[in-house]
C-alpha positions as CSV (number, residue, x, y, z in Angstrom):
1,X,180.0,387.5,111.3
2,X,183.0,386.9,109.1
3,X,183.1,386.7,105.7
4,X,185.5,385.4,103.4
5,X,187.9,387.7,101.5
6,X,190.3,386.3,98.2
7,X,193.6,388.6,98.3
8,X,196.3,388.3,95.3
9,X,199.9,389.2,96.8
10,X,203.5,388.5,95.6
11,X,205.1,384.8,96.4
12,X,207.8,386.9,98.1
13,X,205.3,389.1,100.5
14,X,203.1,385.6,100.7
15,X,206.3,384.1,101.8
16,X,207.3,386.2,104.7
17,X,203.7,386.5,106.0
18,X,203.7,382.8,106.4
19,X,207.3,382.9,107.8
20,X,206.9,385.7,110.4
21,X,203.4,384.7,111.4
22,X,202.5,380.9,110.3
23,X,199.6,380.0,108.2
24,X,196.6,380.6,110.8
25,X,197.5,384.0,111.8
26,X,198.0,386.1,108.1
27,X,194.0,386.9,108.1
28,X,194.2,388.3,111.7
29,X,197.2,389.9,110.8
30,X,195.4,391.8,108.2
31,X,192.4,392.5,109.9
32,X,194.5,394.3,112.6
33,X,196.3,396.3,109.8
34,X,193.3,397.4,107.8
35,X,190.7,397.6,110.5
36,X,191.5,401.3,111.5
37,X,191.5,402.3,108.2
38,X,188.1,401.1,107.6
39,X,186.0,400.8,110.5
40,X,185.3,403.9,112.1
41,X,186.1,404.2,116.0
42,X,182.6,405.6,117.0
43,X,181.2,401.8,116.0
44,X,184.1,400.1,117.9
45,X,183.4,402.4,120.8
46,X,179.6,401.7,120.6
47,X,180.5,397.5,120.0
48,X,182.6,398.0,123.3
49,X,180.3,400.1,125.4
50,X,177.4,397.6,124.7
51,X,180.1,394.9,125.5
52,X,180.1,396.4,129.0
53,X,176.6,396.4,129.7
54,X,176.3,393.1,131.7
55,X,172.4,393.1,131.9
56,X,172.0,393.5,127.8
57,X,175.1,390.6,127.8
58,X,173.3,388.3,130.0
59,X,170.0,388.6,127.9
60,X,171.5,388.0,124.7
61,X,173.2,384.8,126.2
62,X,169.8,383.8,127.3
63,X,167.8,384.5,124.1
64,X,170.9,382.6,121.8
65,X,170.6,379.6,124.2
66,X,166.7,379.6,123.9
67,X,167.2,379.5,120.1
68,X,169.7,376.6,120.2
69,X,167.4,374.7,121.9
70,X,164.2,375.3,120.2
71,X,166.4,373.9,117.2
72,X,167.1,370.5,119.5
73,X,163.6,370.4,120.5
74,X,162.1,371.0,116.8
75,X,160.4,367.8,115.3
76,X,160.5,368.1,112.2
């Protein structure tokens, strides 16, 4: 889930993230620069070893696709 984050930088600093990365990219940009700094590597390494178990992937697929369509099929 991602959540929405309201930053206050210089018009200068602004400037050259928008120049050197366009205007779709500076969130990512920051994300990739912070994210060691705050997330500790033991939850990325669990995130990527549960990533790798295919039967636990497959499942999840399967119980989110059951949801979406309980929502089609509700009458309310």
């Amino acid at each position: 889930m991602q959540k929405k984050l309201t930053i206050t930088v210089s018009e200068e600093v602004y400037a050259g993230l928008y120049r050197h990365l366009g205007p779709r990219k500076i969130s990512s940009f920051i994300e990739h620069l912070v994210r060691p700094y705050v997330v500790s590597r033991e939850m990325d390494a669990a995130y990527a070893e549960m990533a790798r178990d295919q039967t636990r992937e497959r499942e999840a697929l399967e119980w989110a696709e059951g949801l979406a369509a309980d929502a089609v099929n509700d009458s309310r």
